[in-house]
MDTraj code that builds the backbone (N, CA, C; nanometers):
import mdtraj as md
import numpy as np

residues = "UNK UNK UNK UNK UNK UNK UNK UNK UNK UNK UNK UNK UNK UNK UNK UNK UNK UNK UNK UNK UNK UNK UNK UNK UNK UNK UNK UNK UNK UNK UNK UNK UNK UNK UNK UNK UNK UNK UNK UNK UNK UNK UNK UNK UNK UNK UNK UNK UNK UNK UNK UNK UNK UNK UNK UNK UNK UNK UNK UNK UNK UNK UNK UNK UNK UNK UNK UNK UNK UNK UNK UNK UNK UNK UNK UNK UNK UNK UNK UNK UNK UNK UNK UNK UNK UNK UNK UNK UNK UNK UNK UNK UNK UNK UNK UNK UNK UNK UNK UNK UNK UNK UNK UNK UNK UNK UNK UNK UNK UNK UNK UNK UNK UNK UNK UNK UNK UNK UNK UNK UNK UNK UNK UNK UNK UNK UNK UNK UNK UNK UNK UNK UNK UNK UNK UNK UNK UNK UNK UNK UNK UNK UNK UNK UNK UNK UNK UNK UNK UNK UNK UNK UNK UNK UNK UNK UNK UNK UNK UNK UNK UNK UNK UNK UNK UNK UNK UNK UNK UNK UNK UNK UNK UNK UNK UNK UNK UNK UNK UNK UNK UNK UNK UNK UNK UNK UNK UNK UNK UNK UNK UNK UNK UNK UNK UNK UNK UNK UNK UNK UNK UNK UNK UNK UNK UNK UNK UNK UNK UNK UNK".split()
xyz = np.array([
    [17.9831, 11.4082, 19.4135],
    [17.9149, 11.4522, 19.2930],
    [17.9423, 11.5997, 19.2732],
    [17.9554, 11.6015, 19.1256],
    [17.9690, 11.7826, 19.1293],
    [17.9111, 11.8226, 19.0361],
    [17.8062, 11.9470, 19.0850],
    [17.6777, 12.0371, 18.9926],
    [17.7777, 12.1523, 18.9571],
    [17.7335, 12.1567, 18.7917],
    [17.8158, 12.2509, 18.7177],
    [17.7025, 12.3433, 18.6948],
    [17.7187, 12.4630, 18.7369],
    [17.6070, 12.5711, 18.7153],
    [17.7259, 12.7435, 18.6865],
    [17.6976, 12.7661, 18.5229],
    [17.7956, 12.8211, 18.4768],
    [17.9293, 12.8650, 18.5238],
    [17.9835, 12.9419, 18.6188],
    [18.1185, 12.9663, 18.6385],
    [18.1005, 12.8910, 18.8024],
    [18.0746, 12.8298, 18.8323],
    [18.0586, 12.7849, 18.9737],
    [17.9962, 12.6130, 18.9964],
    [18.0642, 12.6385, 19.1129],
    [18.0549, 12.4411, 19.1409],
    [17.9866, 12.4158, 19.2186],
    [17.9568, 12.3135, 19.2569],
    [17.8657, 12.3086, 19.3696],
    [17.9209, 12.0913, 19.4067],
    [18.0022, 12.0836, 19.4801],
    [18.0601, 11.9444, 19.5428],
    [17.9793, 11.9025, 19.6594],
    [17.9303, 11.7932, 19.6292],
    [17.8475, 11.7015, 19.7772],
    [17.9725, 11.6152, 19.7404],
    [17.9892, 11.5473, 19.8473],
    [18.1076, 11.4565, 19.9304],
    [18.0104, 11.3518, 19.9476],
    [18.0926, 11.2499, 20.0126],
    [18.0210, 11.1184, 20.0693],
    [17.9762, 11.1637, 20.1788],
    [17.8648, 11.1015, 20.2166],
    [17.8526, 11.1586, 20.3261],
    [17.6700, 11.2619, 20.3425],
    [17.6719, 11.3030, 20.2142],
    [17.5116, 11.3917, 20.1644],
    [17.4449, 11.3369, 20.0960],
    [17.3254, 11.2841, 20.1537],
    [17.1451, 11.2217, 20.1118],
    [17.1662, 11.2844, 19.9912],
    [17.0868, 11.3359, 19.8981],
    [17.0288, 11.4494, 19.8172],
    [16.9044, 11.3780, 19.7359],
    [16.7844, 11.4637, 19.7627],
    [16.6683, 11.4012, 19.7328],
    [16.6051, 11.4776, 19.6505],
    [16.5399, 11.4114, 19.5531],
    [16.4549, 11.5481, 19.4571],
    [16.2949, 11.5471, 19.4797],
    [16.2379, 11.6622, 19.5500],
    [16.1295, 11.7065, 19.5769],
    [15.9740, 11.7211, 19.5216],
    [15.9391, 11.6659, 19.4441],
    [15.7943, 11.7141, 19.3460],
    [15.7323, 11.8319, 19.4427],
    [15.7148, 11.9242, 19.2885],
    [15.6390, 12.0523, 19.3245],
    [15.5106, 12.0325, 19.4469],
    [15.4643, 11.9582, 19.4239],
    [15.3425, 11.8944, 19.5714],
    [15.3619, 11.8440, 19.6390],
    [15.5472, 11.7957, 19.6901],
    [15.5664, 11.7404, 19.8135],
    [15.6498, 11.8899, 19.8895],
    [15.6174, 11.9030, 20.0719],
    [15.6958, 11.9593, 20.1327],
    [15.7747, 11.9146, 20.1574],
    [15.8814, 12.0208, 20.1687],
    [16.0144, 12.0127, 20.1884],
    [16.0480, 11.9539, 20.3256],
    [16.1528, 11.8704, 20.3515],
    [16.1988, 11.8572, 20.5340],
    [16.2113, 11.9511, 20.5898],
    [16.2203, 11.9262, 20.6859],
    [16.1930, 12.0650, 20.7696],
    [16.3916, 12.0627, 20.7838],
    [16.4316, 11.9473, 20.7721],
    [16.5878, 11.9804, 20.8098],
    [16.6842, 11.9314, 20.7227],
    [16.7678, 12.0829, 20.6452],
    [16.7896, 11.9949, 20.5745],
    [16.9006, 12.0910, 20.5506],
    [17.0395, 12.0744, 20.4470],
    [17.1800, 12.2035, 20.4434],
    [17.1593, 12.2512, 20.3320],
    [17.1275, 12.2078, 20.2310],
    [17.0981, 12.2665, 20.1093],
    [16.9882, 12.2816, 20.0008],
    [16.8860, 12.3607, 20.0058],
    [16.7877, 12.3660, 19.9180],
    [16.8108, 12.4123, 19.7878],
    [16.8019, 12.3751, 19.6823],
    [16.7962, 12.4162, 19.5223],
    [16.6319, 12.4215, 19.4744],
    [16.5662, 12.5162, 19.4796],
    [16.4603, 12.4942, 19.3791],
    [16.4218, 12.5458, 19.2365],
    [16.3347, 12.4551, 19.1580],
    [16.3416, 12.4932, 19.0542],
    [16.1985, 12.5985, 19.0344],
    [16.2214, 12.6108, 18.8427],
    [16.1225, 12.7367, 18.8326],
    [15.9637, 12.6178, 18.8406],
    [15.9425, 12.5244, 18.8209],
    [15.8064, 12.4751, 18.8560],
    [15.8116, 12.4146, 18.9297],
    [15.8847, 12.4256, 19.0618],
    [15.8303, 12.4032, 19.1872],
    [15.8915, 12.3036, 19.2768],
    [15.9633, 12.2098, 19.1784],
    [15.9956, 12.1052, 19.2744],
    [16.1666, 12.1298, 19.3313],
    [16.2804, 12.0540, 19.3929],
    [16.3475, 12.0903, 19.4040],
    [16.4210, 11.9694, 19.4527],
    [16.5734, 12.0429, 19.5134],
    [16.6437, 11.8929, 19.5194],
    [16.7292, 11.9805, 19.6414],
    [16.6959, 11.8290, 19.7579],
    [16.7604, 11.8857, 19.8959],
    [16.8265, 11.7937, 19.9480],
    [16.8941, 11.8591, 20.0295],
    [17.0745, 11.7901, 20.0588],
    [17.1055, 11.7615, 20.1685],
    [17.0910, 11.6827, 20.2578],
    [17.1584, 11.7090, 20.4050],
    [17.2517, 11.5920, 20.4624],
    [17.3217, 11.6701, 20.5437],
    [17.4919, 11.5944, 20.5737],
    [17.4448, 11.5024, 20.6901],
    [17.4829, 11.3914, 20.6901],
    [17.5110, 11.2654, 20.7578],
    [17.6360, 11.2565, 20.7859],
    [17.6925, 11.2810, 20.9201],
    [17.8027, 11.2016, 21.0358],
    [17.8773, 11.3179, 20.9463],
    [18.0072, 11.2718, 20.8332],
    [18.0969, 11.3435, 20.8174],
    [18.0771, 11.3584, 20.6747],
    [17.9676, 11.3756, 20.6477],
    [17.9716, 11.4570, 20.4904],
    [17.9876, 11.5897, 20.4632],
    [18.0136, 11.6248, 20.3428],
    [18.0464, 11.8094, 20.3286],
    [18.0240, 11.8261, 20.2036],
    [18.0018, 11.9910, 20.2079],
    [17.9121, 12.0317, 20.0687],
    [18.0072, 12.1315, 20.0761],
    [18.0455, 12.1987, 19.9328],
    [18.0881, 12.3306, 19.8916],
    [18.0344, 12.3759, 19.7731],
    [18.0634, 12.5107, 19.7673],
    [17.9937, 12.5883, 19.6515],
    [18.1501, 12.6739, 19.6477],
    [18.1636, 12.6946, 19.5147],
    [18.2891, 12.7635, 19.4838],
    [18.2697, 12.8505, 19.2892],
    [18.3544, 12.9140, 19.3173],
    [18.3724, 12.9619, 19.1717],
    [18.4977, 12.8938, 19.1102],
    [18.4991, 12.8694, 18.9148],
    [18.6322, 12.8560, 18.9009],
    [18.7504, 12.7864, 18.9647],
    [18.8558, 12.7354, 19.0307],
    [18.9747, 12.7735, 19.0091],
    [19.0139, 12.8670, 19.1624],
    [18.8775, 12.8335, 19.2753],
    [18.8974, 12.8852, 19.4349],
    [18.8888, 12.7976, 19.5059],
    [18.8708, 12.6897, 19.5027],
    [18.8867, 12.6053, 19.5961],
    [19.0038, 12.5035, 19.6065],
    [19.0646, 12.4950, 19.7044],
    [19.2090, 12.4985, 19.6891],
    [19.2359, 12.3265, 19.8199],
    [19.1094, 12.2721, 19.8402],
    [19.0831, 12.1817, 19.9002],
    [19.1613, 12.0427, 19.8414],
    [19.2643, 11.9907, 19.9042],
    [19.3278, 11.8984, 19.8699],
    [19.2894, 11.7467, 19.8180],
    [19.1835, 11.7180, 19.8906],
    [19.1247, 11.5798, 19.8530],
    [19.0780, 11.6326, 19.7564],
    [18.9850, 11.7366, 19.7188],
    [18.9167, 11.7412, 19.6284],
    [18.9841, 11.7874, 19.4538],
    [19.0977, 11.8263, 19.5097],
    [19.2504, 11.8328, 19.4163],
    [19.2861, 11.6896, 19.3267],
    [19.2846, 11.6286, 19.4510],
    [19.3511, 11.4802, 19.3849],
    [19.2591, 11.3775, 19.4105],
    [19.1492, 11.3916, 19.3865],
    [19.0455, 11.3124, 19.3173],
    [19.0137, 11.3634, 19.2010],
    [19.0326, 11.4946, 19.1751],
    [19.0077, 11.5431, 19.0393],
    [19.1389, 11.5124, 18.9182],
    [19.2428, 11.4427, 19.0278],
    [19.3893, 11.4281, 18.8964],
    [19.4068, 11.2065, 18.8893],
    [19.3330, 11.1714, 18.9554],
    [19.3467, 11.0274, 19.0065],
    [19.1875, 10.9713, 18.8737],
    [19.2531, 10.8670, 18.8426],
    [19.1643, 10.7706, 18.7420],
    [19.0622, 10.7127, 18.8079],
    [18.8978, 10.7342, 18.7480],
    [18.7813, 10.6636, 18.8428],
    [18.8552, 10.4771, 18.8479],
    [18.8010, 10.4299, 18.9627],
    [18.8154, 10.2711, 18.9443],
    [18.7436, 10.1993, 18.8175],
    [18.6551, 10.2861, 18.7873],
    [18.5743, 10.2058, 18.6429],
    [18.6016, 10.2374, 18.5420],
    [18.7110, 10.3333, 18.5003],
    [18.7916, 10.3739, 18.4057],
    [18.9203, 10.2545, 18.3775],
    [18.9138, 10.2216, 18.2475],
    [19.0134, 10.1622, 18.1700],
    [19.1668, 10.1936, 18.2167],
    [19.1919, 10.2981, 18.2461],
    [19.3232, 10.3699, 18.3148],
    [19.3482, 10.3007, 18.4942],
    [19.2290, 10.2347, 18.5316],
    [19.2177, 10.1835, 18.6559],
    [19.2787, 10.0548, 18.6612],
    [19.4033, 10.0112, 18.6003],
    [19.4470, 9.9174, 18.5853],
    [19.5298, 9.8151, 18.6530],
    [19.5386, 9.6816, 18.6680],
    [19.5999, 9.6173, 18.7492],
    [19.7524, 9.6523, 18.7904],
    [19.8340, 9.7172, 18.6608],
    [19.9414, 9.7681, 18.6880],
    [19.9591, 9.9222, 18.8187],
    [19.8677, 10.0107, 18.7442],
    [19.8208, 10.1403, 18.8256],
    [19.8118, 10.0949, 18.9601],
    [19.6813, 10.0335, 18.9922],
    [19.6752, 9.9420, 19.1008],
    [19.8056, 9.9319, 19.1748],
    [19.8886, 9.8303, 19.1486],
    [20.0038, 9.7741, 19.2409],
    [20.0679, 9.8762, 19.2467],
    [20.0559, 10.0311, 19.1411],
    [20.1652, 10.1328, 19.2288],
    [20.1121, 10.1622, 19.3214],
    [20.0072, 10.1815, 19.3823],
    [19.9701, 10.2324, 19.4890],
    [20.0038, 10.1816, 19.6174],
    [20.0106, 10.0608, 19.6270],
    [20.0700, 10.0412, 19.7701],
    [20.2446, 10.0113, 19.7275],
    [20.2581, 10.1574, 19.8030],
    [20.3805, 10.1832, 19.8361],
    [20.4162, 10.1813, 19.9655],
    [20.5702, 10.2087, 20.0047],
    [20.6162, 10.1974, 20.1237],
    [20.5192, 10.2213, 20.2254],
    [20.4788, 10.3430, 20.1881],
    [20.3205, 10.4035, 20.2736],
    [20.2074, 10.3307, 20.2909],
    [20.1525, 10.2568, 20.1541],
    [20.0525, 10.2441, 20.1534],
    [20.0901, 10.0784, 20.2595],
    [20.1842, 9.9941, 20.2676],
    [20.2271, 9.9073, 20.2762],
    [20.1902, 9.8909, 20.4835],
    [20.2261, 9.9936, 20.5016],
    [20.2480, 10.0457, 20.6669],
    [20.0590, 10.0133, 20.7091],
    [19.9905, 10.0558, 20.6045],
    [19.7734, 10.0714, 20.6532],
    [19.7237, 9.9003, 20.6798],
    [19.6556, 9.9316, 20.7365],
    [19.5197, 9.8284, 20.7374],
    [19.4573, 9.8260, 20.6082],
    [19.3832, 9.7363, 20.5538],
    [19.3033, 9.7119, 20.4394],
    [19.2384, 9.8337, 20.4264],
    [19.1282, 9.8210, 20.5392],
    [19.0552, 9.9557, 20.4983],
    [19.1256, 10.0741, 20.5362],
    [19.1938, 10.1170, 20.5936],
    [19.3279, 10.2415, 20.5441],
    [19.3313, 10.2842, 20.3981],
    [19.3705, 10.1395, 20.3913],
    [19.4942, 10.1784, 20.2235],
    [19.3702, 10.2115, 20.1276],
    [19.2269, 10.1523, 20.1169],
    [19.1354, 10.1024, 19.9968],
    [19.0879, 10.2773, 20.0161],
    [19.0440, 10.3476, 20.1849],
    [18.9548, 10.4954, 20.1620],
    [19.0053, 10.5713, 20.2263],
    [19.1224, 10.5763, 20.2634],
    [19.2066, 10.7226, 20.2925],
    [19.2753, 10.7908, 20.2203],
    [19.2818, 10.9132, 20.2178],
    [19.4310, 10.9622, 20.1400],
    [19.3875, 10.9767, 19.9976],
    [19.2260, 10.9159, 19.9833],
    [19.1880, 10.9351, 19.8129],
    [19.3020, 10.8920, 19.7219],
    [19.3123, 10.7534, 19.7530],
    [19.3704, 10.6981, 19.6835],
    [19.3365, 10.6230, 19.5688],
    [19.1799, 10.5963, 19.6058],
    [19.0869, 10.5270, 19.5014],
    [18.9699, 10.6116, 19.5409],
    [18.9556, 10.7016, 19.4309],
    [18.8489, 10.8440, 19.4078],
    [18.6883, 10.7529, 19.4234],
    [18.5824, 10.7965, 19.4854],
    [18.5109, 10.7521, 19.5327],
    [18.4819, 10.6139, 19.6306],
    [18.5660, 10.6093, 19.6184],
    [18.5546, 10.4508, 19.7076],
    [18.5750, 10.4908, 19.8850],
    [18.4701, 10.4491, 19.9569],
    [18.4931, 10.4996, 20.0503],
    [18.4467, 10.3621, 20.1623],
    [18.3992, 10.3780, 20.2769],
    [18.3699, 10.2628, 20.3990],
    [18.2768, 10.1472, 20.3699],
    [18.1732, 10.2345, 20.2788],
    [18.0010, 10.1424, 20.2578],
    [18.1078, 10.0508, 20.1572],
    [18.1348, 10.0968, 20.0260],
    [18.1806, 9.9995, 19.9134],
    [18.3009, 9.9483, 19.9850],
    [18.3883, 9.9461, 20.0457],
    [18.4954, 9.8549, 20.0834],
    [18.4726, 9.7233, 20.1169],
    [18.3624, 9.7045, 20.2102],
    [18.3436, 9.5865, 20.2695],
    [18.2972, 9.4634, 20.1665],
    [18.2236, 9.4628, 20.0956],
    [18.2055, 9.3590, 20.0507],
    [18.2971, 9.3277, 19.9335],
    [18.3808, 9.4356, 19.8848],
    [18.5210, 9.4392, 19.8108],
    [18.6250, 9.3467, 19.8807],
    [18.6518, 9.3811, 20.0494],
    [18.7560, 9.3084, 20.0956],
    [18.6444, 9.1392, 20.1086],
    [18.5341, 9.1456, 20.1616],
    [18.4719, 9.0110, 20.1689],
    [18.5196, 8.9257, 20.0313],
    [18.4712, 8.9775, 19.9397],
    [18.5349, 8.9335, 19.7856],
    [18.6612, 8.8799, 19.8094],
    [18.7885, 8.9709, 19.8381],
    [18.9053, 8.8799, 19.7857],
    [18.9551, 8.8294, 19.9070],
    [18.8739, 8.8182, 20.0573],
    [18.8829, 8.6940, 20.1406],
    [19.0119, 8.7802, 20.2702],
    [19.0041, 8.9676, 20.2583],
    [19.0930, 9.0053, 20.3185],
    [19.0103, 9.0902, 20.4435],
    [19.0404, 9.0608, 20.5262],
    [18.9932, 9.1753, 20.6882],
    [19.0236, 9.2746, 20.7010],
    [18.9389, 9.3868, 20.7042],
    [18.9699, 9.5200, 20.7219],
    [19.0644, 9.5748, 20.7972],
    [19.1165, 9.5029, 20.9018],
    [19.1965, 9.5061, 20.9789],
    [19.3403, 9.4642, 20.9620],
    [19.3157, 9.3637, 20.8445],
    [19.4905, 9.3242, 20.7885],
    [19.5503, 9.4204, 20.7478],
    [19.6909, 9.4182, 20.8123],
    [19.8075, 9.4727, 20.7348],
    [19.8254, 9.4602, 20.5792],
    [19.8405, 9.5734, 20.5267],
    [19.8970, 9.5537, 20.3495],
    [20.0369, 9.4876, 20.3627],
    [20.1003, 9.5167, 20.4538],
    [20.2289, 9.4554, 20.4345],
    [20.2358, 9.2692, 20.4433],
    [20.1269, 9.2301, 20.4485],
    [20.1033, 9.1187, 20.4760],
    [20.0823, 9.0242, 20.3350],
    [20.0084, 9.1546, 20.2588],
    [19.9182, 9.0678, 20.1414],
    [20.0454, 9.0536, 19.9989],
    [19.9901, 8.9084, 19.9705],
    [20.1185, 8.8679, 19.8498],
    [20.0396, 8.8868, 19.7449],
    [20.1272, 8.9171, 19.6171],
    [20.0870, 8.9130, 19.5204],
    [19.9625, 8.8956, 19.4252],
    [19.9524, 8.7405, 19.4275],
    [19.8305, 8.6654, 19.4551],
    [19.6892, 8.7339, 19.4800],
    [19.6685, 8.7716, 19.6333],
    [19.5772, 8.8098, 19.6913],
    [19.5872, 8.9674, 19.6048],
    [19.6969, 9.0515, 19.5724],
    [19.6488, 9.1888, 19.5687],
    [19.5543, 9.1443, 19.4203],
    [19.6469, 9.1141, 19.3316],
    [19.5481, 9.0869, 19.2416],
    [19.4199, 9.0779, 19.2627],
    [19.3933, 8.9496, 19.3859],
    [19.2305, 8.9353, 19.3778],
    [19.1758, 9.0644, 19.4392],
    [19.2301, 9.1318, 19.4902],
    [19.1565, 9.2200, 19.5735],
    [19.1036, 9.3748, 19.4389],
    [19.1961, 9.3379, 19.3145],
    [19.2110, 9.4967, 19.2438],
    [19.0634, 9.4221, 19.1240],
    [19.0579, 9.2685, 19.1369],
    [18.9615, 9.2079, 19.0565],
    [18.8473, 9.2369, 19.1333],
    [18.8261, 9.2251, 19.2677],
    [18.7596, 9.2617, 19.3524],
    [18.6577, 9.4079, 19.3514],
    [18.7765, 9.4957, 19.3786],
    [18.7291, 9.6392, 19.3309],
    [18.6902, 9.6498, 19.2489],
    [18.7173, 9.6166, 19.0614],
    [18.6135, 9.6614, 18.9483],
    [18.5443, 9.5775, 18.9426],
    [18.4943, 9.4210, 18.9784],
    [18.3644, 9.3530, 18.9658],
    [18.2635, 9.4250, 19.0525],
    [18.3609, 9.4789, 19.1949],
    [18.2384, 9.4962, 19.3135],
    [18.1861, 9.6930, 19.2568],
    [18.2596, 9.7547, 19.2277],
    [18.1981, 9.8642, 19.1803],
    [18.0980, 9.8610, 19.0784],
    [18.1311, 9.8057, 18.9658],
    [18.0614, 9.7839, 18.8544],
    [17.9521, 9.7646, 18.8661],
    [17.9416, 9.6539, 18.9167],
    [17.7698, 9.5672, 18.9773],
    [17.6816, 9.6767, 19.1101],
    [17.7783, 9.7747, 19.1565],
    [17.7163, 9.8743, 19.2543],
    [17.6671, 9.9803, 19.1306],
    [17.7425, 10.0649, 19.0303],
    [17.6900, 10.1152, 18.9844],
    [17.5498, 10.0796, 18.8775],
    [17.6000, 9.9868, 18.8349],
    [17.5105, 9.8919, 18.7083],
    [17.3843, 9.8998, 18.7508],
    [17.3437, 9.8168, 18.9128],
    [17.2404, 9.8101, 18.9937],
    [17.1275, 9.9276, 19.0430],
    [17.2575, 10.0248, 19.0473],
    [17.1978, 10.1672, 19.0936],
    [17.2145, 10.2124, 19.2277],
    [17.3409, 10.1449, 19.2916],
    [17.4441, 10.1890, 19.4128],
    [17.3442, 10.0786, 19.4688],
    [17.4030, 10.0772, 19.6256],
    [17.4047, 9.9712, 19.7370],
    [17.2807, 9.9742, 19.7946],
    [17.2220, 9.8733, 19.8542],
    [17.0759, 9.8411, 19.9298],
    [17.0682, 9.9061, 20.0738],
    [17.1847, 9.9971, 20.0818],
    [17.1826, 10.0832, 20.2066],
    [17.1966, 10.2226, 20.2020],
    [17.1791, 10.2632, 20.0598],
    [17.1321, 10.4163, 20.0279],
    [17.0583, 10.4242, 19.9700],
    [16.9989, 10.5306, 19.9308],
    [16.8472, 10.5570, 19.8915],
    [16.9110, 10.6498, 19.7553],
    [16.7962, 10.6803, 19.6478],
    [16.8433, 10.7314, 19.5296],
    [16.7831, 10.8660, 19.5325],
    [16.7871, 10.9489, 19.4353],
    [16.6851, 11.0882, 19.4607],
    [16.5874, 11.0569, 19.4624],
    [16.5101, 10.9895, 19.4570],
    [16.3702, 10.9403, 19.4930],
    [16.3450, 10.8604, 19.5767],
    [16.4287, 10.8221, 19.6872],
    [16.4507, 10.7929, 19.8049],
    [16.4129, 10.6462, 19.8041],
    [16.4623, 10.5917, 19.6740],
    [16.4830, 10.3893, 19.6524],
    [16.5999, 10.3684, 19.6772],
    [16.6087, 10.2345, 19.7802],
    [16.6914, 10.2146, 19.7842],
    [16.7345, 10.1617, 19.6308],
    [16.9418, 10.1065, 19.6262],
    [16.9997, 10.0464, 19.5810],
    [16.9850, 9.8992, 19.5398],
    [16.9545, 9.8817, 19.4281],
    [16.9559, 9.7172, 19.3656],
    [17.0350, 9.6369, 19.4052],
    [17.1795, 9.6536, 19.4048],
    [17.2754, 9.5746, 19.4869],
    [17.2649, 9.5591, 19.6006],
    [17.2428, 9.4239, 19.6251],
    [17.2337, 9.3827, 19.8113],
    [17.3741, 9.3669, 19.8617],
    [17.3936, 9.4052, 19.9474],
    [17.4970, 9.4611, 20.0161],
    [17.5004, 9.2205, 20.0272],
    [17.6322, 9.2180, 20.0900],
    [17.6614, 9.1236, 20.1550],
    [17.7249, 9.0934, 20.3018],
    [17.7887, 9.2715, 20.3096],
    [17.8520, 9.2786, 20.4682],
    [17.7631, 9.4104, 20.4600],
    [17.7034, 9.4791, 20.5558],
    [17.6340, 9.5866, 20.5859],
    [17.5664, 9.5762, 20.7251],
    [17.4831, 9.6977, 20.7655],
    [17.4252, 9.6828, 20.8189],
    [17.2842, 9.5959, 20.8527],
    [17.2640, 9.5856, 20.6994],
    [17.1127, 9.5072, 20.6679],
    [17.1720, 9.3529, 20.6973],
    [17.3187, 9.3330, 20.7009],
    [17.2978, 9.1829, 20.6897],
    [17.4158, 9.1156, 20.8043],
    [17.4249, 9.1983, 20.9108],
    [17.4672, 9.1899, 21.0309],
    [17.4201, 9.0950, 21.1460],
    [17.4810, 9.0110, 21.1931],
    [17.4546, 8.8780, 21.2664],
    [17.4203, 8.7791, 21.2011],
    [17.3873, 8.7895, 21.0321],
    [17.2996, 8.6909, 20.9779],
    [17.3926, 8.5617, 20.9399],
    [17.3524, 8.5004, 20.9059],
    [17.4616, 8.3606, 20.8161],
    [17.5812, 8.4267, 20.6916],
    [17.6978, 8.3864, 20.6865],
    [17.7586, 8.4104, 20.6124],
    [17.6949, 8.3449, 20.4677],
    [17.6698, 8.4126, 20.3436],
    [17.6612, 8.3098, 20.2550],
    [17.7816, 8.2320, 20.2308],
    [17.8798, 8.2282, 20.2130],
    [17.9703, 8.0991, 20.2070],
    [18.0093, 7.9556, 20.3111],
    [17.9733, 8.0146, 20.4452],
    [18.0651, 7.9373, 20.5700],
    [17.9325, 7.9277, 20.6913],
    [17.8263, 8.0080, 20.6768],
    [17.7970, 8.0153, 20.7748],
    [17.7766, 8.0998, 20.9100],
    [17.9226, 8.0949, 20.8936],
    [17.9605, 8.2062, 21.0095],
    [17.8373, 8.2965, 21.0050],
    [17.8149, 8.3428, 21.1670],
    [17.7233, 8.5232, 21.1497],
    [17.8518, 8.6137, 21.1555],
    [17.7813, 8.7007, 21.0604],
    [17.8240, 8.7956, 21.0072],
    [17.8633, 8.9179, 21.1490],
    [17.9691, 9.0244, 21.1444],
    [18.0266, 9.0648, 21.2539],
    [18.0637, 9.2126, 21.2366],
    [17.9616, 9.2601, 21.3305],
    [18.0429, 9.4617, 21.3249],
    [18.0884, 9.4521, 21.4475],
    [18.1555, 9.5975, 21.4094],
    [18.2909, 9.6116, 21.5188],
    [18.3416, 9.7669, 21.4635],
    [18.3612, 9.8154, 21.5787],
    [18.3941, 9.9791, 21.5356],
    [18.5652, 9.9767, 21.4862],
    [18.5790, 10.0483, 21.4135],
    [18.7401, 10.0792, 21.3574],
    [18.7746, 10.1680, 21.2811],
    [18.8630, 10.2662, 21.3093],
    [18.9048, 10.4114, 21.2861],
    [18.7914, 10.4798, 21.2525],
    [18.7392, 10.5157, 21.3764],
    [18.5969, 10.6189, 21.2923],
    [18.4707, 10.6105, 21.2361],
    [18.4804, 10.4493, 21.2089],
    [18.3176, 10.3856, 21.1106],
    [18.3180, 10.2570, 21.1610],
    [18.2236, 10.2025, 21.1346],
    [18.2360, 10.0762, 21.1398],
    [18.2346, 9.9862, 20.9879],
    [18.3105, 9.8379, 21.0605],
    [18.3595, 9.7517, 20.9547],
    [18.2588, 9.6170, 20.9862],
    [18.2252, 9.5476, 20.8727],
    [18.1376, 9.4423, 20.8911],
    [18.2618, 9.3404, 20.7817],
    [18.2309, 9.1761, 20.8700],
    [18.3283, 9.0737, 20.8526],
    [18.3160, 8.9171, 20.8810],
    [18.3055, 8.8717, 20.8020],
    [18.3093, 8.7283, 20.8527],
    [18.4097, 8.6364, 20.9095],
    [18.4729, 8.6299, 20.9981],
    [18.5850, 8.5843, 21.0841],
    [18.6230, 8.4764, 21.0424],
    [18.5566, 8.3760, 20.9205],
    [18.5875, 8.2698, 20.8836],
    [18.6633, 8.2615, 20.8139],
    [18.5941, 8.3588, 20.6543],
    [18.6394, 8.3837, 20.5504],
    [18.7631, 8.5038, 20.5151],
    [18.7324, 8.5980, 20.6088],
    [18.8581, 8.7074, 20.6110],
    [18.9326, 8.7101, 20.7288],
    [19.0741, 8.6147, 20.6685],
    [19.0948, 8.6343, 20.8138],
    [19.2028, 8.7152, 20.8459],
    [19.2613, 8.7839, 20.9093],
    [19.3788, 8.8780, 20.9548],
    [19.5077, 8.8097, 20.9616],
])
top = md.Topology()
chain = top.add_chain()
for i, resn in enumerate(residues, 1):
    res = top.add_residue(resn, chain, resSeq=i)
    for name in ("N", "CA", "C"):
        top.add_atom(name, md.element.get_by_symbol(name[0]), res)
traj = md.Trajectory(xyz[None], top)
């Protein structure tokens, strides 16, 4: 997210809570960024695992992801298109794992670990599969995947495993998450399966996605 406050920016990343305060509630005692306003209440920020905040002027921050997420088409943008789509996995992108190719490298601007999973659950692919694997067919389902599964995250009011500035959770119930880990697959049955991989963890149904 980025706060425009006249010649200067202010970027939270994935990764930062940010909660808004009423003038009669205290503040956490722990927290990276306080903003308050002139009657009292305020809006506070703090980093979880690998989130990051900057404040910059203008035309100084020279931060690369944050470069080319600012030149790359949102997924819910019309420009986010099935054609666009298939350029992206290239020779490079071809070499990743599912979840590689879908939240590294800001290749798809906001999309990051939480929204992947029930994206790859959708078009029936394992976080762990090779792109070089997936035909045609499947990419399609997977790029149908991404704008049904975003859409219905934003529409809802983001995922049932973050909280909003008023600290509600998300309308959209997650389907692979933490909240719904060991449980029955809705399609197969299967319980549902975490497992650590590059850095985060990935949730999966071994039935339905298979490698």
């Amino acid at each position: 997210m980025e706060i425009l406050l006249e010649d200067t920016r202010i970027v939270l990343g994935d990764g930062v809570a940010l909660r808004f305060i009423p003038a009669d509630q205290k503040r956490p005692a722990k927290h990276q960024l306080l903003v308050e306003f002139a009657d009292g209440s305020a809006l506070v920020a703090t980093v979880q695992m690998y989130g990051g905040m900057w404040c910059f002027r203008e035309g100084e921050f020279d931060n690369p992801y944050y470069q080319i997420a600012c030149t790359k088409p949102s997924p819910l943008s019309e420009e986010f298109d099935a054609v666009y789509f298939a350029g992206l996995l290239d020779e490079k992108g071809r070499k990743k794992s599912a979840k590689a190719f879908l939240a590294t490298e800001q290749r798809i601007p906001g999309l990051g670990n939480g929204g992947l999973q029930d994206i790859l659950y959708q078009a029936n692919i394992h976080p762990k599969r090779s792109m070089a694997s997936v035909i045609d067919q499947e990419l399609e389902s997977l790029f149908l995947a991404i704008k049904s599964t975003l859409w219905q995250m934003a529409e809802q009011g983001g995922r049932d495993t973050e909280k909003d500035l008023f600290g509600q959770p998300g309308g959209y119930r997650t389907v692979l998450s933490r909240n719904t880990v060991n449980t029955p697959c809705p399609r197969c049955g299967e319980l549902i399966r975490k497992e650590a991989y590059m850095g985060g963890s990935i949730y999966y149904c071994s039935t339905c996605q298979l490698r």
